[in-house]
C-alpha positions in Angstrom: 120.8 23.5 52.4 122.7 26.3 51.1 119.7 27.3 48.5 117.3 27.0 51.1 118.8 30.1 52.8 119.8 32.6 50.2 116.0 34.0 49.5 114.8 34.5 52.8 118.7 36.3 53.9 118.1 38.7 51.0 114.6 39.7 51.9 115.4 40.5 55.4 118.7 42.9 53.9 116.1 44.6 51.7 113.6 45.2 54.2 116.4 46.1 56.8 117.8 48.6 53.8 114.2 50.0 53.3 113.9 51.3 56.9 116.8 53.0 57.1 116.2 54.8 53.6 112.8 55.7 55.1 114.0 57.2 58.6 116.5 59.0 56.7 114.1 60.4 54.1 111.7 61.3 57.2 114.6 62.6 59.6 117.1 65.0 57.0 115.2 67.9 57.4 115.6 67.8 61.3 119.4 67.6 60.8 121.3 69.9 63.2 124.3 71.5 61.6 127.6 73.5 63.3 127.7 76.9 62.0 130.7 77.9 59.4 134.0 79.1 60.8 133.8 82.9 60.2 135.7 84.1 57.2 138.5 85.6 57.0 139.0 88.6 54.8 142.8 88.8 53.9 144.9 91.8 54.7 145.3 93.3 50.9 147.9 95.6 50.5 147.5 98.5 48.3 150.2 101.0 47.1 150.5 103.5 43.9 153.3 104.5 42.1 154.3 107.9 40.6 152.5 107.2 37.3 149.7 106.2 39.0 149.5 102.9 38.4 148.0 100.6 41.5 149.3 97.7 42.8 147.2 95.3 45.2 149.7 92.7 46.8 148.9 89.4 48.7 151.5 87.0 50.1 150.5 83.6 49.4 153.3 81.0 50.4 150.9 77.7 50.4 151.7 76.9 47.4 155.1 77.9 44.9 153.1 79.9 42.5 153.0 83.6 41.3 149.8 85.2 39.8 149.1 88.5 38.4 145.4 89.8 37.6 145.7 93.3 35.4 142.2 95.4 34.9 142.7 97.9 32.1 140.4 101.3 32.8 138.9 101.1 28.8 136.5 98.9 26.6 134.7 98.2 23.4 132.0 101.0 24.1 135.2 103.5 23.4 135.2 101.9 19.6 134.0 103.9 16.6 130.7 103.0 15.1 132.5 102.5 12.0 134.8 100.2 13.2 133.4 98.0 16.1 135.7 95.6 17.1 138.7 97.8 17.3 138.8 97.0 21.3 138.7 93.5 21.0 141.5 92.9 18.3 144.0 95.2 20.0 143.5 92.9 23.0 143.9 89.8 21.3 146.7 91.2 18.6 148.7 92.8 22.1 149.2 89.0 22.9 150.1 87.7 19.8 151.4 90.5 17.8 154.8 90.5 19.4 156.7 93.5 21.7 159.3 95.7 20.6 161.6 92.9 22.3 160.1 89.6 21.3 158.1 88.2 18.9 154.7 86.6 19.4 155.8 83.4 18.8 159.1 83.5 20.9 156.8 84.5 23.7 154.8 81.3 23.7 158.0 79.3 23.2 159.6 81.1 26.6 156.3 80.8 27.8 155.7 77.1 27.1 159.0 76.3 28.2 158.4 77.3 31.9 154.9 76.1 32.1 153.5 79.3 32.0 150.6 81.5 30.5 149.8 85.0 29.5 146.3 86.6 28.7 144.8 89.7 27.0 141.1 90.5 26.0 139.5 93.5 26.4 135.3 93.7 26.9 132.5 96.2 27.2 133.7 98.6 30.1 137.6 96.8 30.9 140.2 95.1 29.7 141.8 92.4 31.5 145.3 91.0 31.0 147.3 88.6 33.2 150.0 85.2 34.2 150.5 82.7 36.3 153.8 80.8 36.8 156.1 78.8 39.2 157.4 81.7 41.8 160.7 81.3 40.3 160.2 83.0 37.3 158.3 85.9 38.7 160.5 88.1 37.6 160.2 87.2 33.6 156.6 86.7 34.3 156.9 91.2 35.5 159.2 91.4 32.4 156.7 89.6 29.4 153.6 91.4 31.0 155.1 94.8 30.8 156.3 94.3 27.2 152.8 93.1 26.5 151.1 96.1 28.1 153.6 98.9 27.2 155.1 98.0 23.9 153.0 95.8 21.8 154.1 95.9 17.7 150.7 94.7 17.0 152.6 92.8 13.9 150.3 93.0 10.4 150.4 88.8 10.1 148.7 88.6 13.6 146.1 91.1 12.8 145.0 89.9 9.8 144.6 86.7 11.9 142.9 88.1 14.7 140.4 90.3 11.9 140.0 86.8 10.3 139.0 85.0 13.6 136.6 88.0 14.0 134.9 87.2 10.4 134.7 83.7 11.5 132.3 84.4 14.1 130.7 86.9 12.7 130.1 84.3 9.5 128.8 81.7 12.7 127.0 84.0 15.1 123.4 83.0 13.6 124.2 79.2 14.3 123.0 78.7 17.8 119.2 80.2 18.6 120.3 81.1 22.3 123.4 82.9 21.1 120.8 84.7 18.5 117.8 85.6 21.5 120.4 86.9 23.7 122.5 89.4 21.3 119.2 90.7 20.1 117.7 91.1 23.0 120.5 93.2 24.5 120.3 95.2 21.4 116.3 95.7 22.6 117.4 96.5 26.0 120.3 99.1 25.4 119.9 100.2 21.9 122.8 99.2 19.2 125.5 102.1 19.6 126.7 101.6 22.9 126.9 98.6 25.1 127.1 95.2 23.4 127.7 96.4 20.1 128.1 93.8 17.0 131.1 94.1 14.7 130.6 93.3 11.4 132.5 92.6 8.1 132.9 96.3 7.2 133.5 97.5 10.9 136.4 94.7 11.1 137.5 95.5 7.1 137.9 99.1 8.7 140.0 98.3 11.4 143.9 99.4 10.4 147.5 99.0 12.9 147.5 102.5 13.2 143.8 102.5 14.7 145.8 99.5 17.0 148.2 101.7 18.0 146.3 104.8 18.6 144.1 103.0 21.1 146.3 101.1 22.9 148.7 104.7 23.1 145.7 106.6 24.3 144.2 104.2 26.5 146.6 101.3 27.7 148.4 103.9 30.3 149.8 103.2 33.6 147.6 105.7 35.7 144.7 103.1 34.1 146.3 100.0 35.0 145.5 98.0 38.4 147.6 95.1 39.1 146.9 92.7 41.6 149.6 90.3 42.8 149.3 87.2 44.8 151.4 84.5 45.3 155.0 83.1 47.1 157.2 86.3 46.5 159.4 88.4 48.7 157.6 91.7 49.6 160.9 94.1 48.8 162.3 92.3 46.0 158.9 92.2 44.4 158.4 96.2 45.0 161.8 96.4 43.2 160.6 94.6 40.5 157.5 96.3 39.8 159.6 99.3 39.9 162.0 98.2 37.3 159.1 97.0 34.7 156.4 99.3 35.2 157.7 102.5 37.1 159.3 104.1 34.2 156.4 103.6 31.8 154.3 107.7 31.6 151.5 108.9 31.8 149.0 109.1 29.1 147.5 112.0 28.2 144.1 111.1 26.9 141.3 111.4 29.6 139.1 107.9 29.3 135.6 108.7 28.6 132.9 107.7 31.0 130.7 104.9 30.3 127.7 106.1 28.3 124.2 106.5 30.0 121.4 103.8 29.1 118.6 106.0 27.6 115.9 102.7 28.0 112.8 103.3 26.4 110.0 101.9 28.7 107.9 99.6 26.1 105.2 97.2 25.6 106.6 95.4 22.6 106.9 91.6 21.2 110.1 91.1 18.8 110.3 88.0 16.5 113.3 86.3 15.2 112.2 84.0 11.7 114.4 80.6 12.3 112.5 77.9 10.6 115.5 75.8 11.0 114.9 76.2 15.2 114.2 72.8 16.8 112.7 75.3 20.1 111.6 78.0 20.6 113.9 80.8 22.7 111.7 83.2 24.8 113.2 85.9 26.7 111.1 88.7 28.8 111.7 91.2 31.0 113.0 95.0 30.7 115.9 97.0 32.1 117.4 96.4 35.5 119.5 98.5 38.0 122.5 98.7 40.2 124.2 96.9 43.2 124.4 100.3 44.8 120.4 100.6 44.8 118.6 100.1 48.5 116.6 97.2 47.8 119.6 95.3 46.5 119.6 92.6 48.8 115.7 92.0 48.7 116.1 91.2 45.1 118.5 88.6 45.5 115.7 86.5 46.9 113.4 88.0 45.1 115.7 86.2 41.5 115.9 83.0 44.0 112.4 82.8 44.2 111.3 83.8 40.8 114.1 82.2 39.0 116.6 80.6 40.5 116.5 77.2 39.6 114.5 74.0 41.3 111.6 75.1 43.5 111.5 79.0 41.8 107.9 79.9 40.5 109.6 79.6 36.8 110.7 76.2 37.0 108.1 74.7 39.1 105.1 76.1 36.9 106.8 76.1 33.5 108.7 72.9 34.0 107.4 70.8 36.3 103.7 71.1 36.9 103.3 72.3 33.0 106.2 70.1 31.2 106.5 72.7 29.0 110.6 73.2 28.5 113.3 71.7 29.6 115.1 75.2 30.8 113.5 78.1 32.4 114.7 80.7 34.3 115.2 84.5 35.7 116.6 87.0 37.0 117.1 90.9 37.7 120.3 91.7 37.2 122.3 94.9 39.0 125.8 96.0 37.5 128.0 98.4 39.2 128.8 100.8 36.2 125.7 100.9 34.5 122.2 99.4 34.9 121.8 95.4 34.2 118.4 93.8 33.0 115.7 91.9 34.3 115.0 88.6 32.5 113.0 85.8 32.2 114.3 83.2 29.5 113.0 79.6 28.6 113.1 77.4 25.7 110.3 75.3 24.3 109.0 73.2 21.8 107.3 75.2 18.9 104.2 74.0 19.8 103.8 75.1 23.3 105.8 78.8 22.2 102.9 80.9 23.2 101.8 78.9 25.8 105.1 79.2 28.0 105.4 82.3 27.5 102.0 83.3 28.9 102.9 81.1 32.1 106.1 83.1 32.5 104.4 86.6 32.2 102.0 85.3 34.7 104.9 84.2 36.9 106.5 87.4 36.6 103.6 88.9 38.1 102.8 86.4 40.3 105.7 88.1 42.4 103.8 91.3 43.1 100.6 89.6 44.0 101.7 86.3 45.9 103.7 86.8 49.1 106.4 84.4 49.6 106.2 81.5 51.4 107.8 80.4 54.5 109.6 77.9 52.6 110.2 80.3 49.4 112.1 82.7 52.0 114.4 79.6 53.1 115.0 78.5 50.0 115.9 81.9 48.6 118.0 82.6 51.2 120.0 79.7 52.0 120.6 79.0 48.0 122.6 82.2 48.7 124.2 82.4 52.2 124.8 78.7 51.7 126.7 79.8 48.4 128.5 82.2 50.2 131.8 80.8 51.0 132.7 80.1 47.1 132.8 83.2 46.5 136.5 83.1 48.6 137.8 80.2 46.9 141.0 81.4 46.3 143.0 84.3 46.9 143.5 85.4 43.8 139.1 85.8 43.1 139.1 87.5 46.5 142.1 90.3 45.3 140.8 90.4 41.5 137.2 91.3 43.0 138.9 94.4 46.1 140.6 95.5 42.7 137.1 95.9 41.2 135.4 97.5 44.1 138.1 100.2 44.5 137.7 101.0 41.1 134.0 101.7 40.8 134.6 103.3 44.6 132.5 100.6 46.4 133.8 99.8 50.1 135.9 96.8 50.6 133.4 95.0 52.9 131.0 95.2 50.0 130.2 91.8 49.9 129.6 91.3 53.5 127.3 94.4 53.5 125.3 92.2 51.1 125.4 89.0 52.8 123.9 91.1 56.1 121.1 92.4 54.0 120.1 89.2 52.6 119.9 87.7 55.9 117.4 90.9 57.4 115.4 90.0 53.9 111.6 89.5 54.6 109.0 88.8 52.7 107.4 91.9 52.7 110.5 93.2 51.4 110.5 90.9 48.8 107.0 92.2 47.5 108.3 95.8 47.8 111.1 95.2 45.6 109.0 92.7 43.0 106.0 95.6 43.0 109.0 98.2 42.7 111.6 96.8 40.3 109.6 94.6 37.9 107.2 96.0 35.3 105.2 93.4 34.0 102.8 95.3 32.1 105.6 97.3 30.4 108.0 94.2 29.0 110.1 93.7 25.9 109.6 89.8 24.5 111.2 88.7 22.1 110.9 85.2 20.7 112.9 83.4 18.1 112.1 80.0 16.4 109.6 78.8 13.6 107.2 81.0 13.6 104.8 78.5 10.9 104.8 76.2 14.0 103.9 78.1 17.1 100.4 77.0 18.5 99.3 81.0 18.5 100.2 83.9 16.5 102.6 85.7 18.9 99.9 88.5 18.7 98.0 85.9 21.4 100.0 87.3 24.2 98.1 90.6 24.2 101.2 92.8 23.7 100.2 94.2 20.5 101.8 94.5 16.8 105.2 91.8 16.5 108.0 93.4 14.8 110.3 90.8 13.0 113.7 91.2 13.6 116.1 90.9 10.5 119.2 89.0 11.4 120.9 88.9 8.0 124.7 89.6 8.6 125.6 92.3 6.4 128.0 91.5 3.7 131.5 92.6 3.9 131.8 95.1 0.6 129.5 95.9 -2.2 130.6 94.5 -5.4 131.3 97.4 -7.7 128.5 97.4 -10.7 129.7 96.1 -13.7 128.8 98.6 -16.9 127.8 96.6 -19.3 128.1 98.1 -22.4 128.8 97.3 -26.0 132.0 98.2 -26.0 132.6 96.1 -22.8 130.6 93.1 -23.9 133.0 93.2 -27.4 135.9 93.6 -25.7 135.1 90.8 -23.0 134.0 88.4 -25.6 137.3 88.8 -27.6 139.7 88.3 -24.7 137.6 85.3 -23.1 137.8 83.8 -26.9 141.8 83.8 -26.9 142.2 82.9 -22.9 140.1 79.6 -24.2 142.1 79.2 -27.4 145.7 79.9 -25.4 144.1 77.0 -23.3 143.4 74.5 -25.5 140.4 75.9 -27.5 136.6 75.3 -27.3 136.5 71.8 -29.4 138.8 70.4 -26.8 136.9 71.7 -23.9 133.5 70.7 -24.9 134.6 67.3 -25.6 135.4 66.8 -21.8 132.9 64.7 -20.2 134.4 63.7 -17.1 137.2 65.3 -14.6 139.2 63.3 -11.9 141.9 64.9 -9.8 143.9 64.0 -7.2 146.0 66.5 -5.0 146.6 68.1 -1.9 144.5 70.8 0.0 146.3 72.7 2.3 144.3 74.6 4.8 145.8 77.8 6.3 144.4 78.1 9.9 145.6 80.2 13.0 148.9 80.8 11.3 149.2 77.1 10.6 149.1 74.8 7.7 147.3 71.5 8.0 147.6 69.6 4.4 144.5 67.3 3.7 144.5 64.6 1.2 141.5 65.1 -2.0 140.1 63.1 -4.5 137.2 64.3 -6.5 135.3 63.6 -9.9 132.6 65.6 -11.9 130.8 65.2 -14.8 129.1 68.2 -15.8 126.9 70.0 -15.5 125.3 68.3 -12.0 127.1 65.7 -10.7 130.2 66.1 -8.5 132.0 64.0 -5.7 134.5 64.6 -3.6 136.4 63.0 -0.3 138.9 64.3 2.0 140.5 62.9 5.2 140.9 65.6 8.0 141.8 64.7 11.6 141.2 61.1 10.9 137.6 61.8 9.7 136.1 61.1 6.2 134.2 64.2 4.7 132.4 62.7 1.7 129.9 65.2 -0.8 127.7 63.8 -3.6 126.0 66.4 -6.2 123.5 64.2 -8.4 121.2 66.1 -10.6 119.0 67.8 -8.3 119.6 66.1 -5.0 122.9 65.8 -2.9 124.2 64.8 0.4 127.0 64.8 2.6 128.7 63.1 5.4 128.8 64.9 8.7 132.2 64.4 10.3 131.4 65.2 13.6 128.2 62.7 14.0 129.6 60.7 10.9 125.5 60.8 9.4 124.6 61.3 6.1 122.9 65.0 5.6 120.7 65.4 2.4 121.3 68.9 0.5 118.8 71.5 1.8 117.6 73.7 -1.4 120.4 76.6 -0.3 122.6 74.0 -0.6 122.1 72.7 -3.9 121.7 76.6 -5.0 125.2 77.3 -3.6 126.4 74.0 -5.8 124.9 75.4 -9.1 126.7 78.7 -8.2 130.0 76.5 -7.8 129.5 74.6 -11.5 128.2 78.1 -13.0 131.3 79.1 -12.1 133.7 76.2 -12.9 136.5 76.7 -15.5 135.8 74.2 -18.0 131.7 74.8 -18.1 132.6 78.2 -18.8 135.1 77.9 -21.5 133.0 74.9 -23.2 130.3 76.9 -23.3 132.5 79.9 -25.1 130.1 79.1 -28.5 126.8 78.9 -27.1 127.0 80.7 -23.4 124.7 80.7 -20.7 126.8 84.5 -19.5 127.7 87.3 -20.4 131.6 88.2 -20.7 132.1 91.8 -19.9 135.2 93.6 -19.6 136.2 95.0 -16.2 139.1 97.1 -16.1 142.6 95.6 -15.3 144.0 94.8 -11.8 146.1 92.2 -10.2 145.9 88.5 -9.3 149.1 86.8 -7.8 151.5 89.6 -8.8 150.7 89.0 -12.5 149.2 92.4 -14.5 145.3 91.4 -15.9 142.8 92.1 -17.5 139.2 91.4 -15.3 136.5 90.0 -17.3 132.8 89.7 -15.3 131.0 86.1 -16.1 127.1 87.9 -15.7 124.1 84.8 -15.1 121.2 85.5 -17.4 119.4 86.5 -14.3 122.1 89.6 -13.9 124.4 88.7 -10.9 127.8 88.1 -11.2 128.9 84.2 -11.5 132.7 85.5 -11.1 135.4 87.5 -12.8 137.9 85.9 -14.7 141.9 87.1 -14.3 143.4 87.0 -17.8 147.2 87.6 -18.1 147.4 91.1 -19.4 149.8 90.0 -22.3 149.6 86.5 -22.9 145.8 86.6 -22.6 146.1 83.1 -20.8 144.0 82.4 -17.6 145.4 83.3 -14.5 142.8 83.1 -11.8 139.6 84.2 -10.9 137.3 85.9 -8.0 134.2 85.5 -6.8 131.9 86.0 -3.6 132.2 83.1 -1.4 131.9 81.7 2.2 134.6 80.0 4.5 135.3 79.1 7.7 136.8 83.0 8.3 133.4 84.3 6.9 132.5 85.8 3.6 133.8 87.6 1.2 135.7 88.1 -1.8 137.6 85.0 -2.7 140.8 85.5 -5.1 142.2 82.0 -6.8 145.9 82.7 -8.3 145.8 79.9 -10.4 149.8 78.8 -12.1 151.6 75.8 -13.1 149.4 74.7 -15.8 149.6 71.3 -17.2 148.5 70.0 -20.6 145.8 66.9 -20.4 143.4 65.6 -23.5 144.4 69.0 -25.1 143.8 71.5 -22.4 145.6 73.5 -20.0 144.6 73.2 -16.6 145.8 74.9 -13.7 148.2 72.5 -11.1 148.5 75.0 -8.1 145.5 77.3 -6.6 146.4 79.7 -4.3 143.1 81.4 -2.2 143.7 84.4 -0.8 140.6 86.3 1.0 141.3 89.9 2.2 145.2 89.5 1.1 145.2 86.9 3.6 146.1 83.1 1.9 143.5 80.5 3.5 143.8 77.9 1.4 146.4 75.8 -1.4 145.4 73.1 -4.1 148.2 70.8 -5.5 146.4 68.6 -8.1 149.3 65.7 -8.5 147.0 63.6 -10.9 144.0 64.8 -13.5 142.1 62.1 -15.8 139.4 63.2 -18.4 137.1 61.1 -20.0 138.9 58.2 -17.2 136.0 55.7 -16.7 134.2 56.7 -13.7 132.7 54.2 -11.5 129.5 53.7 -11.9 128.1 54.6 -7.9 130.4 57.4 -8.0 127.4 59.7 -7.4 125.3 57.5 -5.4 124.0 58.9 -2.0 127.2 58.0 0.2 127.3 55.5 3.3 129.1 56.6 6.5 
């Protein structure tokens, strides 16, 4: 009986369940709800001491907690052209390079100890700096934020750290296409010497602690500094406190320079970016923008709602939707307060359907000065805002941090509510105005990077004239000084790379090496910290090599056979077959291997060509240049300056800190099968040790395994 009941009870739930989705579906729109409680804009309390420095206070006893936001009145566009980056390091290297009273180091002890945190960085037009703890250490949190601000030591360890991180993303910063389209088309938008400069290898190289000091001295000054404080304090003791930590600290006497002026030249242009490697194509279009103090601020609000703004904008319902043509589309004019912003229009898309999107967003674009909004554009557009409203008063702390801002740039402290009144007067005729106004659709900048060789139309389809190509090559970080070869030089290099390979074993003994196994220990040097990593590896030259390391529990395998290789990607744990710059950065690597070279002492594929002397490790030597038959420069080798023994070598390489010369301090050497072979490697790059190689176990002529060099599994 039970059976017979069980069907017919779970059709009439499904039904019953069907109705109600359907009346709901039907009825949502018609939903009545109660208006938001009005907000309430807090009572910030603003006072300035003699040195002019500003406080903004808010008493916040919810909750046990003490923050502090800092603005700093200076920015990158104050750096020199040759040495862009100088802002950003002394922001990072204030933090971490210690104060006149603690060290870097003891500060993220006391810090860690008390659950706290303390931040520096400065950008384009500020600096910011600031810490949150428990309200019963506010007074330590006043004491490790002045020493930060007035008397960072900017210690040389930390810089060279910070200048190394800097290379790093440098050495990474043509990885991601997005990351490419958008620096480049900033650099379109506002030219390339003043607002979103790049540094590069030389501009960092440049950078010195002295240049550190002088621009925290002549720009981190109290009459520059706002502070705002919110939190669970007492109002007098905290006034007392300030006082103690900050009221002391003088004037500077260097006047900070005024943001520069945007000269934009007005353009029809298309821009390409080559990346063949690009799985989509990144489009962005548009041209420069304005300010939030401009009239028709408000009616461009909705005007970015209902050209961009996400679900139901023109973008994303032609482009996406009703097209299918990319996955992410958008837009939007942006207004800054100190100097203009830009208007945009940004999608990405297969390269097949490149030239395609991008007409559909130009015609978008204009779209806006032809097509009045709709009734339900206008809702959308505004609601997405006004209904958005409120977050921007989550806390206290966004509320002070943003009155700091306005007071700065002299805007009223009801700014934000002015704009929330405009964009609820917005009409669509308003809207049009500010579209037939502010965009410029027949005067754009687009610029376009992916695979060109796939696009389904030249770029020239677009009807926007000639395409310039954009060259994105990073600039390398020092010109290698030309070697003179001469015939004195070539003597004189021949002789002393003949006794560095008979003090090591001589050339019999090297060319009868077949096969090389080592064991040892890498030891990585990153962020001021060593992390050792177990290595095995065996070669046989001149082509085939394998090694394997364990790092953070994850295998990292590389196979070199002949003319094809592969590796093992941690991260997705896939093997990756060598791409033709790979195996071309391998036969750089056995060119310049140790025993090729000296086995190859009788019948060389180089050039040895005396260099001069210098230094390697603190041992006095002699430099001699390994030239390719094709002219560049496989390495130098370091040759002890009176034993004539091999002591190291440098060459131009690439690592995780970016590129550049590479030094190898090689010592310990250990006899095997006749030949002296370096135990300990030391790697310095820029005086700066990245890397250590202990080899605890070498075999030649071992019997290697047979699959040693087969393409590896995961």
């Amino acid at each position: 009986m039970y059976r017979k009941y069980v069907l017919p009870l779970l059709v009439v739930t499904f039904m019953q369940a069907l109705l109600v989705s359907s009346a709901w579906s039907q009825d949502v729109d018609k939903l009545e709800f109660p208006k938001l409680n009005k907000l309430e804009i807090p009572d910030v309390e603003k006072i300035t001491l003699d040195n002019g420095l500003r406080l903004y206070l808010l008493e916040d006893k919810s909750l046990p907690l003490f923050n502090v936001s800092v603005r700093m009145n200076c920015g990158s566009y104050l750096d020199p052209f040759d040495k862009v980056g100088l802002a950003s390091v002394c922001g990072t290297v204030m933090r971490t390079g210690g104060t006149s009273k603690w060290t870097g180091d003891e500060i993220d002890e006391m810090l860690e100890g008390i659950g706290a945190a303390v931040e520096v960085g400065i950008d384009d037009i500020s600096g910011n700096a600031g810490i949150n703890v428990l309200s019963d250490y506010q007074d330590l949190a006043l004491e490790v934020l002045a020493e930060v601000l007035r008397r960072p030591v900017f210690d040389e360890d930390k810089i060279d750290l910070a200048k190394m991180q800097q290379r790093s993303a440098i050495s990474r910063r043509n990885d991601d296409v997005g990351a490419i389209a958008l620096r480049e088309w900033r650099k379109l938008v506002y030219g390339s010497d003043t607002y979103f400069r790049n540094p590069e290898y030389a501009t960092i190289k440049a950078i010195t602690r002295d240049d550190l000091m002088a621009f925290h001295k002549d720009y981190v000054a109290p009459q520059n500094i706002q502070l705002a404080i919110i939190g669970d304090y007492d109002h007098d003791a905290l006034l007392e406190a300030v006082n103690k930590y900050f009221g002391d600290w003088p004037q500077g006497y260097v006047p900070v320079p005024p943001v520069p002026k945007v000269d934009y030249e007005w353009r029809t242009k298309v821009y390409y970016v080559d990346k063949p490697d690009a799985k989509q194509s990144y489009i962005r279009i548009g041209h420069l923008g304005g300010l939030v103090t401009d009239p028709d601020y408000a009616d461009k609000i909705v005007m970015n709602a209902i050209l961009g703004g996400g679900f139901g904008s023109r973008l994303m319902d032609a482009v996406r939707t009703k097209m299918g043509l990319a996955y992410s589309v958008g837009g939007r004019y942006i207004s800054n307060i100190a100097y203009p912003g830009y208007f945009f229009a940004v999608g990405s898309t297969g390269p097949e359907n490149t030239v395609k999107a991008a007409k559909e967003m130009i015609k978008q674009i204009k779209s806006m000065q032809t097509d009045p909004p709709t009734e339900e554009e206008m809702q959308k557009g505004k609601d997405g805002y006004l209904n958005s409203f409120v977050f921007n008063f989550d806390t206290k702390r966004e509320v002070v941090t943003r009155m700091m801002n306005y007071d700065f740039h002299g805007l009223p402290a009801d700014f934000l509510q002015k704009e929330k009144e405009g964009v609820e007067k917005v009409t669509p005729e308003a809207v049009m105005a500010a579209a037939q106004r502010n965009l410029h659709p027949d005067s754009m900048i687009i610029l376009v990077v992916g695979s060109g060789a796939e696009f389904d139309e030249p770029l020239e389809a677009l009807g926007f004239g000639p395409v310039d190509t954009i060259d994105i090559t990073i600039p390398p970080a020092e010109e290698e000084s030309e070697v003179v070869i001469s015939p004195e030089n070539l003597e004189r290099g021949a002789g002393l790379l003949n006794q560095a390979v008979a003090a090591a074993g001589g050339g019999d003994n090297f060319k009868a090496i077949v096969s090389v196994e080592r064991k040892g220990k890498m030891t990585l040097v990153m962020g001021g910290q060593e992390m050792p990593v177990p290595v095995t590896s065996v070669e046989i030259l001149p082509d085939k090599q394998r090694s394997e390391m364990s790092l953070m529990g994850r295998n990292m395998v590389e196979v070199r056979n002949g003319d094809v290789g592969w590796r093992v990607n941690p991260m997705t744990n896939e093997v990756e077959e060598y791409s033709p710059d790979d195996i071309a950065k391998n036969d750089k690597e056995m060119a310049r291997n140790i025993i090729n070279i000296f086995s190859h002492v009788d019948n060389p594929y180089y050039q040895a060509v005396y260099d001069g002397e210098g230094e390697i490790g603190g041992v006095a030597v002699d430099w001699v240049a390994i030239i390719g038959q094709n002219g560049e420069t496989i390495c130098h080798l370091a040759l002890d300056i009176t034993s004539h023994e091999l002591a190291g070598r440098k060459y131009w390489g690439e690592t995780m800190g970016g590129e550049g010369t590479l030094e190898e301090a090689m010592t310990e050497f250990a006899e095997t099968n006749g030949v002296k072979l370096p135990t300990k490697t030391v790697v310095t790059m820029g005086g700066q040790k990245i890397m250590q190689m202990d080899v605890s176990e070498c075999i030649i002529n071992g019997d290697v395994a047979a699959d040693a060099f087969a393409k590896p599994t995961p």
